[in-house]
PQR file of N, CA, C, O and H, with PARSE charges and radii, in Angstrom:
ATOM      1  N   UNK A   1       0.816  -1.191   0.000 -0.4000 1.5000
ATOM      2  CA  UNK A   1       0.000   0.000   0.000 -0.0000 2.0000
ATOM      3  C   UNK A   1       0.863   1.260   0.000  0.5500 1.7000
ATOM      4  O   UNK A   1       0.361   2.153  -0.682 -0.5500 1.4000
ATOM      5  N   UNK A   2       2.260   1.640   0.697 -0.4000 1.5000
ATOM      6  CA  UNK A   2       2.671   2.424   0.694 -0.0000 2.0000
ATOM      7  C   UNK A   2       3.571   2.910  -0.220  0.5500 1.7000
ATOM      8  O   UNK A   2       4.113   3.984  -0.483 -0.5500 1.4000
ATOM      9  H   UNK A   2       2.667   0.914   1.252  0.4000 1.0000
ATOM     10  N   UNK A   3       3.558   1.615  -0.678 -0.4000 1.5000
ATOM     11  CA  UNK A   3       4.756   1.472  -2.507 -0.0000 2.0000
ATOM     12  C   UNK A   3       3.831   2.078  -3.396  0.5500 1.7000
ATOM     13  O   UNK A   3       4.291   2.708  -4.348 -0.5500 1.4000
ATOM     14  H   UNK A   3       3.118   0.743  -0.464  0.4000 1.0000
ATOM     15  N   UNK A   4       2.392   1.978  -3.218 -0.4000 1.5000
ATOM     16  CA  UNK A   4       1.411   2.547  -4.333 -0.0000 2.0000
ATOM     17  C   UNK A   4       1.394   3.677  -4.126  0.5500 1.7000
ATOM     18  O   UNK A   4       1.418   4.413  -5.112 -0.5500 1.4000
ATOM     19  H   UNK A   4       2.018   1.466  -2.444  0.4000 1.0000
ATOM     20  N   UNK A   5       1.340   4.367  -2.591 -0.4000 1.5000
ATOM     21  CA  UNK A   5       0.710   5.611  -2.971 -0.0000 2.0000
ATOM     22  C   UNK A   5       2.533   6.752  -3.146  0.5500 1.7000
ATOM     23  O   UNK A   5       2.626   7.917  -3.533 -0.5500 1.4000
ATOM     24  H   UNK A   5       1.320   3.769  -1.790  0.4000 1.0000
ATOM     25  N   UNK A   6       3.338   6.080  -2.821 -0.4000 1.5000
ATOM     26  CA  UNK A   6       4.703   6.555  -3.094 -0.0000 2.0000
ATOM     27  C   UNK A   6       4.784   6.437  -4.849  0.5500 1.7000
ATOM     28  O   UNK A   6       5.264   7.452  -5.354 -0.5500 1.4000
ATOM     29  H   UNK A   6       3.262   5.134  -2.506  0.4000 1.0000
ATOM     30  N   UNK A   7       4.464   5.564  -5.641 -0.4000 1.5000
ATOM     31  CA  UNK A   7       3.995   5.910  -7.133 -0.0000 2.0000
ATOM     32  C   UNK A   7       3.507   6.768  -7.701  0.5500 1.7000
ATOM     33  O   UNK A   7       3.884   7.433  -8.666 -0.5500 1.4000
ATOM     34  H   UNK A   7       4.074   4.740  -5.230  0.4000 1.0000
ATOM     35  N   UNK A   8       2.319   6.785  -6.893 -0.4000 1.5000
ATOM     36  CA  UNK A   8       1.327   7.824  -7.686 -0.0000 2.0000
ATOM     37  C   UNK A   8       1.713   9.124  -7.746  0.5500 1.7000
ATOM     38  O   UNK A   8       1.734   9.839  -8.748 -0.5500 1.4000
ATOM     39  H   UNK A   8       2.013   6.244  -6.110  0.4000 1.0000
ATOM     40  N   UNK A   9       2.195   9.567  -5.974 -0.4000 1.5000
ATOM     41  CA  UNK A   9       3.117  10.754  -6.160 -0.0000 2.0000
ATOM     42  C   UNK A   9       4.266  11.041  -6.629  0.5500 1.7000
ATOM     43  O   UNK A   9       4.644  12.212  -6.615 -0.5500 1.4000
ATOM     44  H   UNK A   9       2.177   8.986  -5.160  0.4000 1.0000
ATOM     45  N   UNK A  10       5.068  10.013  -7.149 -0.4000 1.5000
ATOM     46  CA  UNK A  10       5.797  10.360  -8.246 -0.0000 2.0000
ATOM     47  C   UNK A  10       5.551  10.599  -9.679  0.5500 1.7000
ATOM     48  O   UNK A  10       6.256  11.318 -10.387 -0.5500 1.4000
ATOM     49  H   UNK A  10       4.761   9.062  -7.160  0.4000 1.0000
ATOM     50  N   UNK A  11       4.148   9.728 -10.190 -0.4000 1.5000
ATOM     51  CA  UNK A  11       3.769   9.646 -11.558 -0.0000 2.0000
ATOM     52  C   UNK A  11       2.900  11.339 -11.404  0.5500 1.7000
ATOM     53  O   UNK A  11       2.787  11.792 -12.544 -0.5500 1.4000
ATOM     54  H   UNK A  11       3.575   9.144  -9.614  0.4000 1.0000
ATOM     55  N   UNK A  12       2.383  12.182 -10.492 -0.4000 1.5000
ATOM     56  CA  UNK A  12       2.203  13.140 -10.629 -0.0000 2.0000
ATOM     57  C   UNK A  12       2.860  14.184 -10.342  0.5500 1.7000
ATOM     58  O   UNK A  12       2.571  15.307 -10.753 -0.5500 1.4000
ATOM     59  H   UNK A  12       2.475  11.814  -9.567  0.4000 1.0000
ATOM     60  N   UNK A  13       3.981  13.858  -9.474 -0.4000 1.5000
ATOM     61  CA  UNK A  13       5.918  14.696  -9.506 -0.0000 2.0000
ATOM     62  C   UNK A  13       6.185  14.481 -11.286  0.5500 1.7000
ATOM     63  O   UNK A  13       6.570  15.488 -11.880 -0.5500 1.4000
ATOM     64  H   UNK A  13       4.216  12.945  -9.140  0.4000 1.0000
ATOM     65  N   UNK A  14       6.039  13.551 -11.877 -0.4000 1.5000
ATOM     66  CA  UNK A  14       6.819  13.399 -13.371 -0.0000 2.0000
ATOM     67  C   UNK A  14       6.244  14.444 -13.978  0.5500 1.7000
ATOM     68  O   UNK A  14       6.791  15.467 -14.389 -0.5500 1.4000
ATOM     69  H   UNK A  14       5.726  12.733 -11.394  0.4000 1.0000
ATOM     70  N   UNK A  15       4.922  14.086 -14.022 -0.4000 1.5000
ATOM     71  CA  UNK A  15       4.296  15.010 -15.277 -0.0000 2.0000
ATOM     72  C   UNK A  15       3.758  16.477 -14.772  0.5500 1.7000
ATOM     73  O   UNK A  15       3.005  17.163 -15.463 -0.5500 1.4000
ATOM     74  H   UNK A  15       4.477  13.254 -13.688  0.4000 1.0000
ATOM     75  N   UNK A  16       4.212  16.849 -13.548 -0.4000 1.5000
ATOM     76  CA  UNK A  16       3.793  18.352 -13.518 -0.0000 2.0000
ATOM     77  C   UNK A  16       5.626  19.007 -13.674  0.5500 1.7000
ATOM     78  O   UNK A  16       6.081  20.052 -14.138 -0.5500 1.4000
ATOM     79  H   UNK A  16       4.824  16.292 -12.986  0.4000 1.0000
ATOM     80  N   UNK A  17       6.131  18.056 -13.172 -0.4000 1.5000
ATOM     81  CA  UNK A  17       8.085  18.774 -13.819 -0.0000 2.0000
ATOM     82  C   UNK A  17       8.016  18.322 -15.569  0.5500 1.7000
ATOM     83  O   UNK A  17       8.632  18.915 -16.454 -0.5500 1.4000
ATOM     84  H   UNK A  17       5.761  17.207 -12.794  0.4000 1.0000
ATOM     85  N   UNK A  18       7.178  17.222 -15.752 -0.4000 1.5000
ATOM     86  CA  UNK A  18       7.678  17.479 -17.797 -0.0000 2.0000
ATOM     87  C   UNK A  18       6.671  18.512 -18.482  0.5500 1.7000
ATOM     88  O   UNK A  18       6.650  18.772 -19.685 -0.5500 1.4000
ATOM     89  H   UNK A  18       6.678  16.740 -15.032  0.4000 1.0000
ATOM     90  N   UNK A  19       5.841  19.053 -17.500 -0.4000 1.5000
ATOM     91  CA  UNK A  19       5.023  19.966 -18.103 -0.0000 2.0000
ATOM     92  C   UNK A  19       5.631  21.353 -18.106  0.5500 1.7000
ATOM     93  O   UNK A  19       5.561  22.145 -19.046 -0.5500 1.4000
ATOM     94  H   UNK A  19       5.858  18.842 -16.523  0.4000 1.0000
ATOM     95  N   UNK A  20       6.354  21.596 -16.723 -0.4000 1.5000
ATOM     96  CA  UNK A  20       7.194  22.163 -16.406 -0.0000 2.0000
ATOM     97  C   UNK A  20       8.304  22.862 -17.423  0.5500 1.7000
ATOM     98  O   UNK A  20       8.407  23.990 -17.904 -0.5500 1.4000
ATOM     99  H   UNK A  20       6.411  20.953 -15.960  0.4000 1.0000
ATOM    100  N   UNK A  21       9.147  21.544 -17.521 -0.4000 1.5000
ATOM    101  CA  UNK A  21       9.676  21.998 -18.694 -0.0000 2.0000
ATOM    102  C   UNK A  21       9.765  22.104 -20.077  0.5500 1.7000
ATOM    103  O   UNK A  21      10.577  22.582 -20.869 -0.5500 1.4000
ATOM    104  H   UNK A  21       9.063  20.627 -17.130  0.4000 1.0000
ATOM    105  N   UNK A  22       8.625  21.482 -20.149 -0.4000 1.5000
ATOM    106  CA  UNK A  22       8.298  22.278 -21.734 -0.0000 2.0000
ATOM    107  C   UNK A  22       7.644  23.603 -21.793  0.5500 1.7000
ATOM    108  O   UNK A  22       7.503  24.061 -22.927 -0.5500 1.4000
ATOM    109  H   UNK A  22       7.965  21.094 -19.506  0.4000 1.0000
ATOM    110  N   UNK A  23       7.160  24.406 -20.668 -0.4000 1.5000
ATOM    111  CA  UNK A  23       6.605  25.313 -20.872 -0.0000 2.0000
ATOM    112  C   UNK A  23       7.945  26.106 -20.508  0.5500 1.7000
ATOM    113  O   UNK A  23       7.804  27.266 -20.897 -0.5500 1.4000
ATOM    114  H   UNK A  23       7.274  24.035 -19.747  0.4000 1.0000
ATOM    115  N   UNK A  24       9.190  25.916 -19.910 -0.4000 1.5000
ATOM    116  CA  UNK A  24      10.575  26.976 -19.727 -0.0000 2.0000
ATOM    117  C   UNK A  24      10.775  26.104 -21.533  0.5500 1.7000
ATOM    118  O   UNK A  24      11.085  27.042 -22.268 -0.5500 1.4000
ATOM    119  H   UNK A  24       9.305  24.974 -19.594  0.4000 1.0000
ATOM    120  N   UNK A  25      10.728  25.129 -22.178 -0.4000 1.5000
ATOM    121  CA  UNK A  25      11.673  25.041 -23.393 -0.0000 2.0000
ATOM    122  C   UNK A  25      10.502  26.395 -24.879  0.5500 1.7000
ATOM    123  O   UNK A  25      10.833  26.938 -25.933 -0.5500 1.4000
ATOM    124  H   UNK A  25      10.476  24.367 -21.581  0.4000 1.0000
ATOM    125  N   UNK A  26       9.351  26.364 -24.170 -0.4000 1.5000
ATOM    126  CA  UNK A  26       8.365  26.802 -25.388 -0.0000 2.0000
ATOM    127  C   UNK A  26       8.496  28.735 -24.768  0.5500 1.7000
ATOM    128  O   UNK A  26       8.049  29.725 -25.346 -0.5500 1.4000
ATOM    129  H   UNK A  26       9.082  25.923 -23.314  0.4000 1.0000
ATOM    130  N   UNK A  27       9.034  28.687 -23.836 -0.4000 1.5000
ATOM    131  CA  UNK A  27       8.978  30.438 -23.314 -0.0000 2.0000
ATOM    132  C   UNK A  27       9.423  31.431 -24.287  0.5500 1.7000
ATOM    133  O   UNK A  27      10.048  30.836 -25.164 -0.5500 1.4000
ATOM    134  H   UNK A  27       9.397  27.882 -23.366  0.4000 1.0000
ATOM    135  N   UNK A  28       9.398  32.054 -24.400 -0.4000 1.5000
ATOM    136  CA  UNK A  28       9.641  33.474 -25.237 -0.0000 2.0000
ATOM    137  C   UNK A  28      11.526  33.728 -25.120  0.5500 1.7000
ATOM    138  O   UNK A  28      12.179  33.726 -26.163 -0.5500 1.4000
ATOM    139  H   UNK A  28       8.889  32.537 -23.688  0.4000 1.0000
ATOM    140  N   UNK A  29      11.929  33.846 -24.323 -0.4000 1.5000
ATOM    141  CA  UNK A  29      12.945  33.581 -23.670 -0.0000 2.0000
ATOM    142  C   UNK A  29      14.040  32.436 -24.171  0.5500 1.7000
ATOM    143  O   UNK A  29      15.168  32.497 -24.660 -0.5500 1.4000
ATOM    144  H   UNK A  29      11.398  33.847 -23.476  0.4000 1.0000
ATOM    145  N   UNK A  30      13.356  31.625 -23.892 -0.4000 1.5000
ATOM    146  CA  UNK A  30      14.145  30.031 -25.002 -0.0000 2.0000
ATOM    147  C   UNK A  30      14.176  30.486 -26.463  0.5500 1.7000
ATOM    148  O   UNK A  30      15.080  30.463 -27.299 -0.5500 1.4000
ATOM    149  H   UNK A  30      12.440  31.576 -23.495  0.4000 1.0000
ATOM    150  N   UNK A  31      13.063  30.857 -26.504 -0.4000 1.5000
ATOM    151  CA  UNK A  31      12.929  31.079 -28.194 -0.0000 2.0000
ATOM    152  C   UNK A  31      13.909  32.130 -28.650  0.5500 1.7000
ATOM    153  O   UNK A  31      14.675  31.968 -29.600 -0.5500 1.4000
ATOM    154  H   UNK A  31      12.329  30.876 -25.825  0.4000 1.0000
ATOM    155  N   UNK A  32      13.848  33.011 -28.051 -0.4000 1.5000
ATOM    156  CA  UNK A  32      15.192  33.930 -28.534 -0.0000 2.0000
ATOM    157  C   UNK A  32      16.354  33.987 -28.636  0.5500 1.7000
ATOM    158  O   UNK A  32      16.986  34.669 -29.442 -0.5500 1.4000
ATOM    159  H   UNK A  32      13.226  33.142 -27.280  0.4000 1.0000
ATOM    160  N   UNK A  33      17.040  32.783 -27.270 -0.4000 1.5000
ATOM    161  CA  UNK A  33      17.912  31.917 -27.402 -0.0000 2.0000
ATOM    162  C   UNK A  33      18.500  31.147 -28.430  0.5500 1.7000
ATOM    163  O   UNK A  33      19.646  31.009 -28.857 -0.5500 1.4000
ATOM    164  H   UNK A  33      16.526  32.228 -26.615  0.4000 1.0000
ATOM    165  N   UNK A  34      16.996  30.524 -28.801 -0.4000 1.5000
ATOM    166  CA  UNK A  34      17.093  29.605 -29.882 -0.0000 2.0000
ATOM    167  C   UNK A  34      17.444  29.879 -30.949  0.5500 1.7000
ATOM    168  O   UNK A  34      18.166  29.201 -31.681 -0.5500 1.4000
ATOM    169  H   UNK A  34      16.065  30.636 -28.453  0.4000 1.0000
ATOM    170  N   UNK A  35      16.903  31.059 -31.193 -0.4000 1.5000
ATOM    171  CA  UNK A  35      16.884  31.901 -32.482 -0.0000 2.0000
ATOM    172  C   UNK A  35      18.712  32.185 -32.820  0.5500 1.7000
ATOM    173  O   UNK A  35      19.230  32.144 -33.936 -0.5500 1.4000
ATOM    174  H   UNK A  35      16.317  31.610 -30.599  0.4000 1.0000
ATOM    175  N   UNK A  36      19.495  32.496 -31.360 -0.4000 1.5000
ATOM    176  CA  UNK A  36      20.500  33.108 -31.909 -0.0000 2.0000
ATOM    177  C   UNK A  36      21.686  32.247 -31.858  0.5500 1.7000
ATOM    178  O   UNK A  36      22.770  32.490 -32.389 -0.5500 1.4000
ATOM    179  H   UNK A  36      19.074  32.529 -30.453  0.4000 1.0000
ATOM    180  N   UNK A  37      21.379  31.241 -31.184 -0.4000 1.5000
ATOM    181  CA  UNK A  37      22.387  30.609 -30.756 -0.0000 2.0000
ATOM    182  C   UNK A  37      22.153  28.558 -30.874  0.5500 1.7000
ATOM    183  O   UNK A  37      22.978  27.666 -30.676 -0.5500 1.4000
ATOM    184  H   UNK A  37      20.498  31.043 -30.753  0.4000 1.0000
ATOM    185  N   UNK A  38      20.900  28.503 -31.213 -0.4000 1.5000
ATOM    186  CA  UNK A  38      20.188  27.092 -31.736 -0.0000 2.0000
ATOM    187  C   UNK A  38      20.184  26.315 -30.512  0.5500 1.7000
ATOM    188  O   UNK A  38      19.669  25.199 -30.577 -0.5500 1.4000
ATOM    189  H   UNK A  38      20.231  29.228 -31.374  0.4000 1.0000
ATOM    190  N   UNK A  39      20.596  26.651 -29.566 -0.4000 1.5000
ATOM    191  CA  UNK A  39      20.673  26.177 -28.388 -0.0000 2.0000
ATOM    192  C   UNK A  39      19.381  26.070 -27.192  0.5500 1.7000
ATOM    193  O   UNK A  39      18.972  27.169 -26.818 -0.5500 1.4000
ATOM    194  H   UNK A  39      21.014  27.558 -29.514  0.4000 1.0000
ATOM    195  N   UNK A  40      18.651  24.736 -26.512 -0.4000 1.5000
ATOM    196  CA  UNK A  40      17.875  25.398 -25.685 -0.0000 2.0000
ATOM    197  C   UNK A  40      18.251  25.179 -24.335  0.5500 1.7000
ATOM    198  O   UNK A  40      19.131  24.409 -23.951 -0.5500 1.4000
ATOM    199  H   UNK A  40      18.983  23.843 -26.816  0.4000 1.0000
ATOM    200  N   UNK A  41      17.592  25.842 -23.702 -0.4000 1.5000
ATOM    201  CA  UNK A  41      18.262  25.715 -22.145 -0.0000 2.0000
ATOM    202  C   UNK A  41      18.409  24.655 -21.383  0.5500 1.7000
ATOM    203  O   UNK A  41      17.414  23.931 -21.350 -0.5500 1.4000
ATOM    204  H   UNK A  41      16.877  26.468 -24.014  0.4000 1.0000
ATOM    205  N   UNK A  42      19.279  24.329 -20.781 -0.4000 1.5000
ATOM    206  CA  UNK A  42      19.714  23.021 -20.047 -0.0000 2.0000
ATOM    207  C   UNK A  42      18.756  22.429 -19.182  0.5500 1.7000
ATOM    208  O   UNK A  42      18.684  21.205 -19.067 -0.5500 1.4000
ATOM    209  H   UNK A  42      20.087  24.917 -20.807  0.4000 1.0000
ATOM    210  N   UNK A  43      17.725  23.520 -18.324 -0.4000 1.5000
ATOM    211  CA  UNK A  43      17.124  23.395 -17.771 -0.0000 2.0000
ATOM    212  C   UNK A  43      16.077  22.866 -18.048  0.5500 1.7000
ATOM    213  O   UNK A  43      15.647  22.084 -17.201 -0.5500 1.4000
ATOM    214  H   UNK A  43      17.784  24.514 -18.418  0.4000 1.0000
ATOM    215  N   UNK A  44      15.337  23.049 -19.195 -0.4000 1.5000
ATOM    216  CA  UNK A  44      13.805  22.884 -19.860 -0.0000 2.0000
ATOM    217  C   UNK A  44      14.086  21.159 -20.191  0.5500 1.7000
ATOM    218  O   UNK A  44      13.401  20.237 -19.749 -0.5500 1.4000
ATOM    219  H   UNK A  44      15.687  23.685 -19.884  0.4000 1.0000
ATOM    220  N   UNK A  45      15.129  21.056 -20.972 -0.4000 1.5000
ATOM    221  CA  UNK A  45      15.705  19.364 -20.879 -0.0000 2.0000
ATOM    222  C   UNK A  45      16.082  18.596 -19.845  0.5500 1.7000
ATOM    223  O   UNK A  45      16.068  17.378 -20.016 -0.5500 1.4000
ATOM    224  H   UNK A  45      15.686  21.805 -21.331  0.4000 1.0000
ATOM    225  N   UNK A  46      16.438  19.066 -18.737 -0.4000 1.5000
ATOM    226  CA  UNK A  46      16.705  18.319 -17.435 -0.0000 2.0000
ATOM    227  C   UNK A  46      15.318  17.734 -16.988  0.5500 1.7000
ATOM    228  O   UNK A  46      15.004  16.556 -16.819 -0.5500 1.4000
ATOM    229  H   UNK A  46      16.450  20.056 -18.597  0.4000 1.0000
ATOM    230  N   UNK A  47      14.443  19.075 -16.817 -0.4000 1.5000
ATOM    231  CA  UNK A  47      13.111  19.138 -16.215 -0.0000 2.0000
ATOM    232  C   UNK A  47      12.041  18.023 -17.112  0.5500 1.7000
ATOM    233  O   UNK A  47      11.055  17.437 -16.667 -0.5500 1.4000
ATOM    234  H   UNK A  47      14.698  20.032 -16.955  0.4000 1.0000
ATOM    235  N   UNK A  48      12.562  17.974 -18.379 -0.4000 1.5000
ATOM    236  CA  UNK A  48      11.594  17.103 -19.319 -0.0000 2.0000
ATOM    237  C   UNK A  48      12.117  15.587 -18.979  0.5500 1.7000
ATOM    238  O   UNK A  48      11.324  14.680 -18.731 -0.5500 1.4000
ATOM    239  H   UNK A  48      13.364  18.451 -18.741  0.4000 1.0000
ATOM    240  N   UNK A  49      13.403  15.428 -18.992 -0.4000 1.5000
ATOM    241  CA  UNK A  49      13.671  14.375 -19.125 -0.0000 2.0000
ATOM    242  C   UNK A  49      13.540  14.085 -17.364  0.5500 1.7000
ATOM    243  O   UNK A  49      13.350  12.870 -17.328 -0.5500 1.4000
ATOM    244  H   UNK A  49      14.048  16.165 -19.194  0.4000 1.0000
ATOM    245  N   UNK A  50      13.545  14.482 -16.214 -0.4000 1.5000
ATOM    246  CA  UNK A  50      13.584  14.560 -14.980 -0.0000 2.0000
ATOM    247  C   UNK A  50      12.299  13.543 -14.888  0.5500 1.7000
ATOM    248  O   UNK A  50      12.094  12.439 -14.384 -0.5500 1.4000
ATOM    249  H   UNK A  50      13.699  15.470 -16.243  0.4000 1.0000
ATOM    250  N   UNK A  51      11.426  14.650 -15.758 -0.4000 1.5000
ATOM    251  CA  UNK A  51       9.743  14.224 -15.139 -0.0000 2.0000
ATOM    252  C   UNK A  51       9.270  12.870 -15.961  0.5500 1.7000
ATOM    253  O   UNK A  51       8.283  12.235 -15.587 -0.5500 1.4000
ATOM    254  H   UNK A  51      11.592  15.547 -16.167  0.4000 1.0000
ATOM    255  N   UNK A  52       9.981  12.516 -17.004 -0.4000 1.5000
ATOM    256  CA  UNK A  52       9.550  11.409 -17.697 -0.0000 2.0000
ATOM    257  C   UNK A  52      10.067  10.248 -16.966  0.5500 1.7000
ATOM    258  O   UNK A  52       9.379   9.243 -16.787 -0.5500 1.4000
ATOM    259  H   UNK A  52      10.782  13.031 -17.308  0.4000 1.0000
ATOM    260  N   UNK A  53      11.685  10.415 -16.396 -0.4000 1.5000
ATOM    261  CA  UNK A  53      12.430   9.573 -15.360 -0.0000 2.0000
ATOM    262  C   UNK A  53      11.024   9.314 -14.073  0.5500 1.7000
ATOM    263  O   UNK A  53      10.308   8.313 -14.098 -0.5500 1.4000
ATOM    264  H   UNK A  53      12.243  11.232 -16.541  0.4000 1.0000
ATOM    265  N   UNK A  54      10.926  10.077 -13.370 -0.4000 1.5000
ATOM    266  CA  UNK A  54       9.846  10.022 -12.157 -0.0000 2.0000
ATOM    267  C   UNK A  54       8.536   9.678 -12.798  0.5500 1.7000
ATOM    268  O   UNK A  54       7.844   9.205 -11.896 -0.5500 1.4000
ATOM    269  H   UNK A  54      11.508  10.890 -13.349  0.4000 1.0000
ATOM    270  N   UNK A  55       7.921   9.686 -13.824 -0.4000 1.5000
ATOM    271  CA  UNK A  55       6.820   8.832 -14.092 -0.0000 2.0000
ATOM    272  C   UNK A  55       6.604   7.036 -14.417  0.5500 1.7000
ATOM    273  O   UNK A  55       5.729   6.178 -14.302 -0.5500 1.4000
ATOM    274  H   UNK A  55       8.483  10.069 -14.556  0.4000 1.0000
ATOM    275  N   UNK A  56       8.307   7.191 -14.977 -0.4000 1.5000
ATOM    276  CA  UNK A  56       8.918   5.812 -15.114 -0.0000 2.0000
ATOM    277  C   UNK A  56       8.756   5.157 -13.954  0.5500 1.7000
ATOM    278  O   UNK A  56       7.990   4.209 -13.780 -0.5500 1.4000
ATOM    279  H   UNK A  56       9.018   7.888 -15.070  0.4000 1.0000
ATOM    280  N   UNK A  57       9.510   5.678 -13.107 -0.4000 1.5000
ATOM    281  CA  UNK A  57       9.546   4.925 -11.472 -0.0000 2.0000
ATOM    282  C   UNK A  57       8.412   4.584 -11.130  0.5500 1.7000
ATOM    283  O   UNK A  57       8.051   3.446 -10.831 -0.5500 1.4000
ATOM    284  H   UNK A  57      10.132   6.448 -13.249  0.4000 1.0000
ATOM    285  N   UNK A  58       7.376   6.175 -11.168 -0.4000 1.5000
ATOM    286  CA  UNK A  58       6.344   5.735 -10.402 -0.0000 2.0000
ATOM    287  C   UNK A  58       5.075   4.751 -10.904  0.5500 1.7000
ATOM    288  O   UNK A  58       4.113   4.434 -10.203 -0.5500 1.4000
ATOM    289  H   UNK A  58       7.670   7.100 -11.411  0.4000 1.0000
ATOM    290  N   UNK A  59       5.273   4.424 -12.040 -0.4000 1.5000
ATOM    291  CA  UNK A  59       4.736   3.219 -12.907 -0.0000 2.0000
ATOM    292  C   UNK A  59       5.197   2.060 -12.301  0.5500 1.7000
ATOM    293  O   UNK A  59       4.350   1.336 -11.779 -0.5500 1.4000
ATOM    294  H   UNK A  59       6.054   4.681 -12.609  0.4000 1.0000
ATOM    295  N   UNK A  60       6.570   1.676 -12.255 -0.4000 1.5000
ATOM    296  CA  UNK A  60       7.062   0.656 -11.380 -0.0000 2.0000
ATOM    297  C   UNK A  60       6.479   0.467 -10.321  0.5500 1.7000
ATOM    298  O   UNK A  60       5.882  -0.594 -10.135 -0.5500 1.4000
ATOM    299  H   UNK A  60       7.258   2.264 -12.679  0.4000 1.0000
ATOM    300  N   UNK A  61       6.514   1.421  -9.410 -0.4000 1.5000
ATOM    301  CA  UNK A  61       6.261   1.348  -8.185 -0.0000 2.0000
ATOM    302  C   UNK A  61       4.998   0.623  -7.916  0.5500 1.7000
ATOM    303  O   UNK A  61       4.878  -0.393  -7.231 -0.5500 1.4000
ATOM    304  H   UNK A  61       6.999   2.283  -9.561  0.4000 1.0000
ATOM    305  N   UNK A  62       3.836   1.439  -8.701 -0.4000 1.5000
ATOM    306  CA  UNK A  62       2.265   0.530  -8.755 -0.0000 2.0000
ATOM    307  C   UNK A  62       2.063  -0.440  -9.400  0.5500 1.7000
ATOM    308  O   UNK A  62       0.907  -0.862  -9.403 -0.5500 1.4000
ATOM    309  H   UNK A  62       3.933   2.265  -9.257  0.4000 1.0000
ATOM    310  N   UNK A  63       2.964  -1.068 -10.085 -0.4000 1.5000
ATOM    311  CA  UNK A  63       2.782  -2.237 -10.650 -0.0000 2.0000
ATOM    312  C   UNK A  63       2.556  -3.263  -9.644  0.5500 1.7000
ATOM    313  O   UNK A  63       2.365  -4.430  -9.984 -0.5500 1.4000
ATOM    314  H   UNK A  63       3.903  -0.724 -10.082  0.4000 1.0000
TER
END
């Protein structure tokens, strides 16, 4: 029971940090970045790939 509900709050830790960072990779800010330098911020990719990692787990976890 406590492995489940330790899941769930990770599978909803994942997807409010990969929402997270796609909204710092889609910002106005990134984009201008992007524009000059093709580069996007380290952060918006940490945070995406962060939250897809923690939805992973927390799938495990409730299995």
């Amino acid at each position: 029971m406590n492995s489940k509900i330790i899941g769930i709050v990770l599978i909803i830790a994942g997807v409010a940090l990969a929402i997270w960072g796609y909204n710092l990779y889609d910002s106005a800010g990134s984009q201008v970045s992007r524009a000059f330098s093709g580069d996007a911020p380290l952060e918006s990719w940490a945070a995406m790939i962060g939250g897809v990692v923690c939805v992973l787990l927390g799938i495990a976890k409730v299995k």
